[in-house]
MARTI-698491 format. One record per residue (C-alpha): chain; z, x, y; residue number from 1. Coordinates in steps of 0.5 Angstrom, whole numbers, m for minus. Last residue first. Example, Ala and Ser with C-alpha at 12.3 -4.5 7.8 and 13.67 -1.06 7.14 Angstrom:
REM MARTI-698491
<atom><ch>A</ch><zz>14</zz><xx>27</xx><yy>m2</yy><i>2</i></atom>
<atom><ch>A</ch><zz>16</zz><xx>25</xx><yy>m9</yy><i>1</i></atom>
***
This chain:
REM MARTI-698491
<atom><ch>A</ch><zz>45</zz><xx>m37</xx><yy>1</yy><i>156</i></atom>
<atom><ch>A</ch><zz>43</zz><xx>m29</xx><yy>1</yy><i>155</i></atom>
<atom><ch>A</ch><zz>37</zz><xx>m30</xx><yy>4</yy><i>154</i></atom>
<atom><ch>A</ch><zz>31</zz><xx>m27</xx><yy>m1</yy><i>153</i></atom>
<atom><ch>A</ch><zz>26</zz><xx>m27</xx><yy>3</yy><i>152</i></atom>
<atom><ch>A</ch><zz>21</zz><xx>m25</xx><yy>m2</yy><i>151</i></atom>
<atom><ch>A</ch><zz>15</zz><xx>m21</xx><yy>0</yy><i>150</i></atom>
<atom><ch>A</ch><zz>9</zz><xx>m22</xx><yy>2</yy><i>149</i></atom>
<atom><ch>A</ch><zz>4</zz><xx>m17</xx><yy>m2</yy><i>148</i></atom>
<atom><ch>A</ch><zz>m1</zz><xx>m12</xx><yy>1</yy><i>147</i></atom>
<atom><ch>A</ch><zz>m7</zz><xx>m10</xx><yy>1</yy><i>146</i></atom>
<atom><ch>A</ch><zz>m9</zz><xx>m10</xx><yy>8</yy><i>145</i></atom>
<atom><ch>A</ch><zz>m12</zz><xx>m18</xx><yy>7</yy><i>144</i></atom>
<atom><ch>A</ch><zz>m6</zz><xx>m20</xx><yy>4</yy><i>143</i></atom>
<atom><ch>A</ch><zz>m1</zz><xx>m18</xx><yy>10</yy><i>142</i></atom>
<atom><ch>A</ch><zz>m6</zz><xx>m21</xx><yy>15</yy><i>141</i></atom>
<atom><ch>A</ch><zz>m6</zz><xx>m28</xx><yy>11</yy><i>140</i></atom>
<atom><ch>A</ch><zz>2</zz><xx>m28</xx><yy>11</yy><i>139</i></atom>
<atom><ch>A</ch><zz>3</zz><xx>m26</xx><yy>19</yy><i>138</i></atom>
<atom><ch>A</ch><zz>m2</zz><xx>m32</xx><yy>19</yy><i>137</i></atom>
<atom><ch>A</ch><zz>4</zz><xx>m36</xx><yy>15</yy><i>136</i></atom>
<atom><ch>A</ch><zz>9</zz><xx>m34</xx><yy>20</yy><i>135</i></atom>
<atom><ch>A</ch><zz>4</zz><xx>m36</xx><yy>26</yy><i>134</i></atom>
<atom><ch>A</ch><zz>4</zz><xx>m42</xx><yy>23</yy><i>133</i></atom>
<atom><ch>A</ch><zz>11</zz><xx>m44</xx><yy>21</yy><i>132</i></atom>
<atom><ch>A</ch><zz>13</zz><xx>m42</xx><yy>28</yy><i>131</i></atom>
<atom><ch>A</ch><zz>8</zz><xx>m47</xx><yy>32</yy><i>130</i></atom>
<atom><ch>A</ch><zz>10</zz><xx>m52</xx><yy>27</yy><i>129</i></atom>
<atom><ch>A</ch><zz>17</zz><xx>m51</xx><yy>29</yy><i>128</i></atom>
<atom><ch>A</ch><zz>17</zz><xx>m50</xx><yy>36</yy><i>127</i></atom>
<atom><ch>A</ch><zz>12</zz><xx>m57</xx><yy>36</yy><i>126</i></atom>
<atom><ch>A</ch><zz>17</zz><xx>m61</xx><yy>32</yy><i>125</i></atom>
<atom><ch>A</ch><zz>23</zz><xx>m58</xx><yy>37</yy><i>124</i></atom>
<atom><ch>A</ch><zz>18</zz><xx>m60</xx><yy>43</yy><i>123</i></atom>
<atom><ch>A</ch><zz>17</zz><xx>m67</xx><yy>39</yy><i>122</i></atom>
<atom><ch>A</ch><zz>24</zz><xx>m69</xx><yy>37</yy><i>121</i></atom>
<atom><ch>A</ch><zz>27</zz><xx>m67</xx><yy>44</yy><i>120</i></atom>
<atom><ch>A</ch><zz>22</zz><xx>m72</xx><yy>47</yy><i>119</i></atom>
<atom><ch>A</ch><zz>23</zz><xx>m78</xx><yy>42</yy><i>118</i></atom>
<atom><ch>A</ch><zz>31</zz><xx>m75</xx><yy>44</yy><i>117</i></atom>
<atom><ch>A</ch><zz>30</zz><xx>m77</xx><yy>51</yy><i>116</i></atom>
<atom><ch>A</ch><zz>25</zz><xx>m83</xx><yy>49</yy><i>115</i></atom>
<atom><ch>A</ch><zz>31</zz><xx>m86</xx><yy>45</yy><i>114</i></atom>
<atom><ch>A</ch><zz>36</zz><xx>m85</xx><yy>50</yy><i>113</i></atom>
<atom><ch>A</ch><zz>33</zz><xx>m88</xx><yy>55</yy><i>112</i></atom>
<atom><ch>A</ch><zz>31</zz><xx>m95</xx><yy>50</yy><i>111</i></atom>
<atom><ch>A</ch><zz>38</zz><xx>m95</xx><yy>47</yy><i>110</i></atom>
<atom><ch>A</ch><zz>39</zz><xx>m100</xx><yy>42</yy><i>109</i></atom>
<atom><ch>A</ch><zz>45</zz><xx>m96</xx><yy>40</yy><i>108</i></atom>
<atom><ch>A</ch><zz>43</zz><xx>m94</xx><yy>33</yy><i>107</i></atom>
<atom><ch>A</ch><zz>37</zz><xx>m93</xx><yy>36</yy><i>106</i></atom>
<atom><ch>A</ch><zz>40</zz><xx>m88</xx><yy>40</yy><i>105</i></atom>
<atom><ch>A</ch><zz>44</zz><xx>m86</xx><yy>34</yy><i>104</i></atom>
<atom><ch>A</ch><zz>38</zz><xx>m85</xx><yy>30</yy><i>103</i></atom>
<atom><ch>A</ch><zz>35</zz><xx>m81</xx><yy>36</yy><i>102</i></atom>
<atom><ch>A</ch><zz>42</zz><xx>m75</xx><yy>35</yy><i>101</i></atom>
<atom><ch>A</ch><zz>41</zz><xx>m75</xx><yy>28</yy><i>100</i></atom>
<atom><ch>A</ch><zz>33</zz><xx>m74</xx><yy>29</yy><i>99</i></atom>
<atom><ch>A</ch><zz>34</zz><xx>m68</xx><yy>33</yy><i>98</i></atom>
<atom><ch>A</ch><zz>38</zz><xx>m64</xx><yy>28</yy><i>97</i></atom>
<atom><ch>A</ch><zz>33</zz><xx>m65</xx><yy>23</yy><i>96</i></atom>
<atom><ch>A</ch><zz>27</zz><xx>m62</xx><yy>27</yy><i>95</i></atom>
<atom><ch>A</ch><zz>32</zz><xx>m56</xx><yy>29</yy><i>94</i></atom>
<atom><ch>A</ch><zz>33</zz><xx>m56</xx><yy>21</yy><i>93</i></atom>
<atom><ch>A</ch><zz>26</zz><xx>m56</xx><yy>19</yy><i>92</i></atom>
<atom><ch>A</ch><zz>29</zz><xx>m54</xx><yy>12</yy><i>91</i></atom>
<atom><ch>A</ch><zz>23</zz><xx>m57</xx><yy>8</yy><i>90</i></atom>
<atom><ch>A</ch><zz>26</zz><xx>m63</xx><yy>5</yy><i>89</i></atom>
<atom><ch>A</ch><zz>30</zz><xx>m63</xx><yy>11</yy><i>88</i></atom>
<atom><ch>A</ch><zz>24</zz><xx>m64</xx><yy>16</yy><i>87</i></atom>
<atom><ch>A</ch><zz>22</zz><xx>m69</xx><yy>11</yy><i>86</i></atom>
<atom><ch>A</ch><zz>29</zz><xx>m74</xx><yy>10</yy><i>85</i></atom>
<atom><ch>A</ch><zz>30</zz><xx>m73</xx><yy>18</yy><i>84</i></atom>
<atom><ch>A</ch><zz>22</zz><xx>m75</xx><yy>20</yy><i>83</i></atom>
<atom><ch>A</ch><zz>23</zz><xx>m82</xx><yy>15</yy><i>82</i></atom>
<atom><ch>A</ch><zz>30</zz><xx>m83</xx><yy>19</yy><i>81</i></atom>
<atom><ch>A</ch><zz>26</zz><xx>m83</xx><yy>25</yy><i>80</i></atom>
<atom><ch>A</ch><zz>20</zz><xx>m87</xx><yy>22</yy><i>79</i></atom>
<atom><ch>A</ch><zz>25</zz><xx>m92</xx><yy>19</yy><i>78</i></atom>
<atom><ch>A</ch><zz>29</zz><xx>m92</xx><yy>26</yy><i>77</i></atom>
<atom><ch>A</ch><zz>23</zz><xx>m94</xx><yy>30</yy><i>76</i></atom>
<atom><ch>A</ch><zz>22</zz><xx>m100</xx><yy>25</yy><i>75</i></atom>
<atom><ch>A</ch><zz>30</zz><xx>m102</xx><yy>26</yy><i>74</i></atom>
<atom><ch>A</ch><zz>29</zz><xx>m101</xx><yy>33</yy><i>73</i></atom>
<atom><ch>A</ch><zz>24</zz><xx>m106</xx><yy>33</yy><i>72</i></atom>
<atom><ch>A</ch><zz>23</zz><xx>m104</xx><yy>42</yy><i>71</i></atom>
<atom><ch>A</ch><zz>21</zz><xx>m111</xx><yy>45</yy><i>70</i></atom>
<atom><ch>A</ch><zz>16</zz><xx>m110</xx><yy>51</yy><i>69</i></atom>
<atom><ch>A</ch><zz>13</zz><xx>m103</xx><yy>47</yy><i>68</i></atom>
<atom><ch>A</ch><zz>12</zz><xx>m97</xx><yy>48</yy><i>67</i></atom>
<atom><ch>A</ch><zz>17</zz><xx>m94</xx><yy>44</yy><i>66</i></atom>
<atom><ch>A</ch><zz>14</zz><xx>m97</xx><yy>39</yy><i>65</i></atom>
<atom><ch>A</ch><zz>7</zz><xx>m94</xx><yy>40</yy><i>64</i></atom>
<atom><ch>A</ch><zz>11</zz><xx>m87</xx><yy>42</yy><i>63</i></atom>
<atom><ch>A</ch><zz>15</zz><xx>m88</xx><yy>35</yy><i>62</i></atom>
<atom><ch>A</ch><zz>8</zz><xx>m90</xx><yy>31</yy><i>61</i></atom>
<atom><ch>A</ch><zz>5</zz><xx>m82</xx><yy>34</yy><i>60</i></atom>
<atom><ch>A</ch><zz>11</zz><xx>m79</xx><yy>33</yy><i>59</i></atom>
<atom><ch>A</ch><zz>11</zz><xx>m82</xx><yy>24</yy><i>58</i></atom>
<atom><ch>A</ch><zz>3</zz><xx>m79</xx><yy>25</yy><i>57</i></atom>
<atom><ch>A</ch><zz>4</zz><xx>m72</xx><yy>27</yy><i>56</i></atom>
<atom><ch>A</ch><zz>9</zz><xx>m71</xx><yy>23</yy><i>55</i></atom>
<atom><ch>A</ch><zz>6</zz><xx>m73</xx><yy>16</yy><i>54</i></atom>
<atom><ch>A</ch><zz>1</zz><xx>m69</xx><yy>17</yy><i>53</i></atom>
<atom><ch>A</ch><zz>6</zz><xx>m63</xx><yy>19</yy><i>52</i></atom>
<atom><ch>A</ch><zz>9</zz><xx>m64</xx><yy>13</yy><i>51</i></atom>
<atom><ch>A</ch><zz>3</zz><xx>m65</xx><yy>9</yy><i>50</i></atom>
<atom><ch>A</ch><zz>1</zz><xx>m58</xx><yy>11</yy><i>49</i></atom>
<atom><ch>A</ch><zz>8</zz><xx>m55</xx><yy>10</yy><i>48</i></atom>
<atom><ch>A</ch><zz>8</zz><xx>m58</xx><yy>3</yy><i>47</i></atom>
<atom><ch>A</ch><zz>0</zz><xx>m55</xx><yy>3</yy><i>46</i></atom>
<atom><ch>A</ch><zz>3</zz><xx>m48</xx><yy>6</yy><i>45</i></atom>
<atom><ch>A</ch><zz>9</zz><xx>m48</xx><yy>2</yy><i>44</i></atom>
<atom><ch>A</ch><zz>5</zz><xx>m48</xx><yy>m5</yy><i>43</i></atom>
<atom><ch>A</ch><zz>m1</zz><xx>m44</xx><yy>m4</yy><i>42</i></atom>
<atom><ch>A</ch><zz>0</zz><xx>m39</xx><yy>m9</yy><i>41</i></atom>
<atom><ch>A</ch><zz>1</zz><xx>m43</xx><yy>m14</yy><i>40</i></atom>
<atom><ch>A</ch><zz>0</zz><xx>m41</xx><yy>m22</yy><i>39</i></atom>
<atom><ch>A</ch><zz>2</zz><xx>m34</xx><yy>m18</yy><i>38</i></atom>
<atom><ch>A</ch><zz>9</zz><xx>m37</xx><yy>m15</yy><i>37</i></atom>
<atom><ch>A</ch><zz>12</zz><xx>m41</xx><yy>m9</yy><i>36</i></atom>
<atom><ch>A</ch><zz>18</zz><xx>m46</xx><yy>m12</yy><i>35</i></atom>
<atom><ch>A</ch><zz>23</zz><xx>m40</xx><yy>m9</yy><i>34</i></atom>
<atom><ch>A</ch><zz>19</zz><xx>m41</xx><yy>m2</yy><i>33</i></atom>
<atom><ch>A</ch><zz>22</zz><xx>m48</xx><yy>m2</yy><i>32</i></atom>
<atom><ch>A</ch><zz>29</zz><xx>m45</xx><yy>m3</yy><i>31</i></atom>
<atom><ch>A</ch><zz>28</zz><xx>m40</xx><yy>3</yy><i>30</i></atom>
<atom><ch>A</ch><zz>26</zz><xx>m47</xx><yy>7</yy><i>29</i></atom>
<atom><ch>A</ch><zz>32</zz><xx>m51</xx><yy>5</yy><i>28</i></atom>
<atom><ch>A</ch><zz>36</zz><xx>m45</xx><yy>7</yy><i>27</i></atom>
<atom><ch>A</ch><zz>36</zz><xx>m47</xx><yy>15</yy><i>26</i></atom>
<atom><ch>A</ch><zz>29</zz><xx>m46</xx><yy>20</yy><i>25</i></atom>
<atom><ch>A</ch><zz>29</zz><xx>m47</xx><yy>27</yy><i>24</i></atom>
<atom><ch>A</ch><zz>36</zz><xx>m45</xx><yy>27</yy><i>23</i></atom>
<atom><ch>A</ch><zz>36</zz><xx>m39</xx><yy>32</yy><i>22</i></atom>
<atom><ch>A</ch><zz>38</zz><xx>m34</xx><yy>27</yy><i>21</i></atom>
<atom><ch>A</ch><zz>34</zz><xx>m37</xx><yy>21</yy><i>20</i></atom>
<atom><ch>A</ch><zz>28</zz><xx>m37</xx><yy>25</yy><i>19</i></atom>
<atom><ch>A</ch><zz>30</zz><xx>m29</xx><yy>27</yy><i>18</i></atom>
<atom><ch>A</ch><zz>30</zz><xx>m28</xx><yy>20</yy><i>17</i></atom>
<atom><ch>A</ch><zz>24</zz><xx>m30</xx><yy>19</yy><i>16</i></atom>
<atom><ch>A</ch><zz>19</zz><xx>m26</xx><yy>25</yy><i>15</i></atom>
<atom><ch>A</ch><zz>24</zz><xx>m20</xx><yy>23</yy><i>14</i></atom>
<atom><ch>A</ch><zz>21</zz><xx>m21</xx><yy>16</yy><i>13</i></atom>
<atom><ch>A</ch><zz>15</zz><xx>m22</xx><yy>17</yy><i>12</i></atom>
<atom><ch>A</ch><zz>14</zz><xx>m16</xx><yy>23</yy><i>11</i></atom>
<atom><ch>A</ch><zz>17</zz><xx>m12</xx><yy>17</yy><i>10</i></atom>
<atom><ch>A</ch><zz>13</zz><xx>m14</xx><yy>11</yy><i>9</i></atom>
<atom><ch>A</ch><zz>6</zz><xx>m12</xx><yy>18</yy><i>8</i></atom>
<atom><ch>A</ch><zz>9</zz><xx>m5</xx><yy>18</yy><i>7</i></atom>
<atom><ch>A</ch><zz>8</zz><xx>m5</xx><yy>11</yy><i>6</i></atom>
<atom><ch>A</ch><zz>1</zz><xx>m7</xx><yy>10</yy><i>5</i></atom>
<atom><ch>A</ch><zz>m1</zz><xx>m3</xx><yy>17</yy><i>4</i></atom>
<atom><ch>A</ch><zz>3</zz><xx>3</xx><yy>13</yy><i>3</i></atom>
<atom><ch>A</ch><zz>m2</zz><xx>3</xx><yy>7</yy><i>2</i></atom>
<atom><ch>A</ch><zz>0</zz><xx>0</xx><yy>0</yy><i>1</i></atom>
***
């Protein structure tokens, strides 16, 4: 293996520690990893791929209840809850925090305090998906210089 290869495993790992230390990601996200194997080498990116997917629609239909005369709290708060089971299955876990605080809103039938927290869901939302990206180019640029993508092992 050659020292761009190398220098590149470092720049990975540095990249996802520093997402565990900010909280953007939690041990769930080590755990789906830990499913990752040669018989499926595309495993976290397809899951994480369905999760954005699924993300981008669930915001969308919070926007349009949101947006509507007479909020259905109990239809805002399914999409909510929906958005707080994923992100947790993949370790999102600013994603997950952010969710808690918009249930409650609903939970209060709160129209403000749920457009708040709407807008908090989205900007963590897009800081997570925009740092499983560039962690997953990270991965693409270790590969095409020969070497392999280590395992982060966490100690969780």
């Amino acid at each position: 293996m050659d020292s761009e290869a190398a220098q590149l495993q470092k720049q990975l790992f540095d990249f996802t520690t520093s997402l565990f230390n900010q909280g953007v990601l939690n041990e769930q996200f080590t755990q789906l990893q830990s499913l990752q194997d040669e018989s499926n080498p595309k495993f976290v990116i397809e899951v994480v791929t369905l999760f954005f997917e699924d993300s981008e629609r669930l915001l969308n239909e919070m926007a349009l209840s949101l947006g509507q005369e007479n909020v259905d709290f109990k239809k805002l708060d399914a999409h909510v809850h929906q958005l707080k089971g994923s992100s947790s299955s993949i370790g999102a876990h600013r994603v997950q925090h952010s969710c808690i605080a918009f249930r409650n809103s609903c939970d209060d039938k709160n129209v403000e305090g749920c457009s708040k927290c709407l807008q908090q869901v989205k900007n963590e939302y897009f800081l997570v998906k925009s740092k499983l990206e560039t962690m997953f180019k990270l991965e693409q640029q270790i590969l095409a210089a020969g070497g392999s993508i280590p395992n982060v092992d966490r100690g969780f």
